[in-house]
Every structure is written in structure tokens, then in C-alpha cells.
N, C-alpha and C positions, 0 to 999 in steps of 0.2 A: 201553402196557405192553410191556416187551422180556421175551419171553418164548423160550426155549431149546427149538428144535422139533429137538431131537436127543433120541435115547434116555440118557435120565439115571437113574445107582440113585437108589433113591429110602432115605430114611432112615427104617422104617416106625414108629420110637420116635415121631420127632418129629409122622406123620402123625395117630398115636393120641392123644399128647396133647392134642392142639386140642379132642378132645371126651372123652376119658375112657379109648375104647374106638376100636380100629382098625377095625372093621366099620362101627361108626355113622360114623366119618369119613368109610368110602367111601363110605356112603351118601349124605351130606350130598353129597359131591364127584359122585355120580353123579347127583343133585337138580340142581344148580347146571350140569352140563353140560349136563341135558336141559333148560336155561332157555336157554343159550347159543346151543345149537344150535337152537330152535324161534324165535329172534330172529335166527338167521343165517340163518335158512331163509325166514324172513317178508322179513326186507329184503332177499337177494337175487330171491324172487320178486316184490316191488314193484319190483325193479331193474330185472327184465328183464320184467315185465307193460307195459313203456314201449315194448318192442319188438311187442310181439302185434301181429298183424295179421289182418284176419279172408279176407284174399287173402292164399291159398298158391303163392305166386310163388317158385318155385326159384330164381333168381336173387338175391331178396330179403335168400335162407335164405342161399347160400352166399359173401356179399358183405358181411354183418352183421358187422363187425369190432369194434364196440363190445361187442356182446353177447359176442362169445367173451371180450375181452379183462377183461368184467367174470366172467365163469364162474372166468376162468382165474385172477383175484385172491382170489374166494373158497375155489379150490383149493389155491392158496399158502397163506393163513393156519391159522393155529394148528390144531388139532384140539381144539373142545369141553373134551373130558375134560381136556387140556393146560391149557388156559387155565382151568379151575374148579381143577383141584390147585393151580396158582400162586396164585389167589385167597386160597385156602383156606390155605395156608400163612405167605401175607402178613398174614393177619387183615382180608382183607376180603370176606367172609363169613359174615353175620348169620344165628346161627342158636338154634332152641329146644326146647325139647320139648314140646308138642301141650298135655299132659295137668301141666304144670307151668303155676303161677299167677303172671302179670306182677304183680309186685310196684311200688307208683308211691309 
């Protein structure tokens, strides 16, 4: 997904309409970031749980070129909130209400 990590206005008609109500939008979009984020944060710490070592060898620490270069990839990409508004705009973001009955 090519997503736009520059400050963009944002058009808050169209945000509102996906669910009724522009509030409940954000909400949904602030749901969906904190999924993002709690899966960005898992894989990168499986990323770099590869580097752990139980010898704290200064040498080790300041020589680990992989490890930075994966930090610094995760730093790069999008920010959460960014990438769940894109979703959520594009209609790919499945959502409901709790207290409303799935009709089959």
C-alpha cells in the first residue's frame, strides 16, 4: 500500500460518512491504529529478539549493524494512525456495532 507520509488536509465530510458520524469514524480509525501498531510492535520485537544475547559484550552492542538497520526501517514506515485512515477510507475496514444483530 503506497501510502502519503506527508501532512495531508484531510476532507472531514467524507471521513464521517463511512459510518454516519465523524466521531465514531475516529473512533473506528483509532481502533484500527491501535491493531497496527500492537502488530508493528510484536514483529519488530520478534525481529530483534534474534539479536538478544544473554553476554553484554560492548563490542557486540556497538557493531550490530543489522539490528540498527532493522530499528531504522521500522522508523521509516508509515505511522499507525496514517496507515488505519488510508484503510478506512479505502473501505478496507470491517466494522459494527456491538449491540446490533448479524443478520445471515
Amino acid at each position: 500500500m503506497a501510502v502519503n507520509p506527508s501532512i495531508v488536509t484531510r476532507d472531514l465530510d467524507k471521513i464521517a460518512e463511512k459510518s454516519g458520524n465523524l466521531y465514531e469514524s475516529i473512533h473506528i480509525i483509532s481502533q484500527r491504529a491501535k491493531q497496527i501498531s500492537s502488530n508493528m510492535k510484536e514483529e519488530l520485537n520478534n525481529k530483534l529478539s534474534e539479536f538478544a544475547s544473554t553476554v553484554d559484550n560492548l563490542e557486540e552492542v556497538f557493531e550490530n549493524k543489522e539490528q540498527i538497520e532493522i530499528s531504522r526501517f521500522y522508523e521509516r514506515m508509515p505511522k499507525p494512525t496514517t496507515l488505519a485512515l488510508e484503510e478506512f477510507l479505502e473501505d478496507k475496514v470491517m466494522f459494527r456495532h456491538p449491540d446490533e444483530e448479524v443478520s445471515e
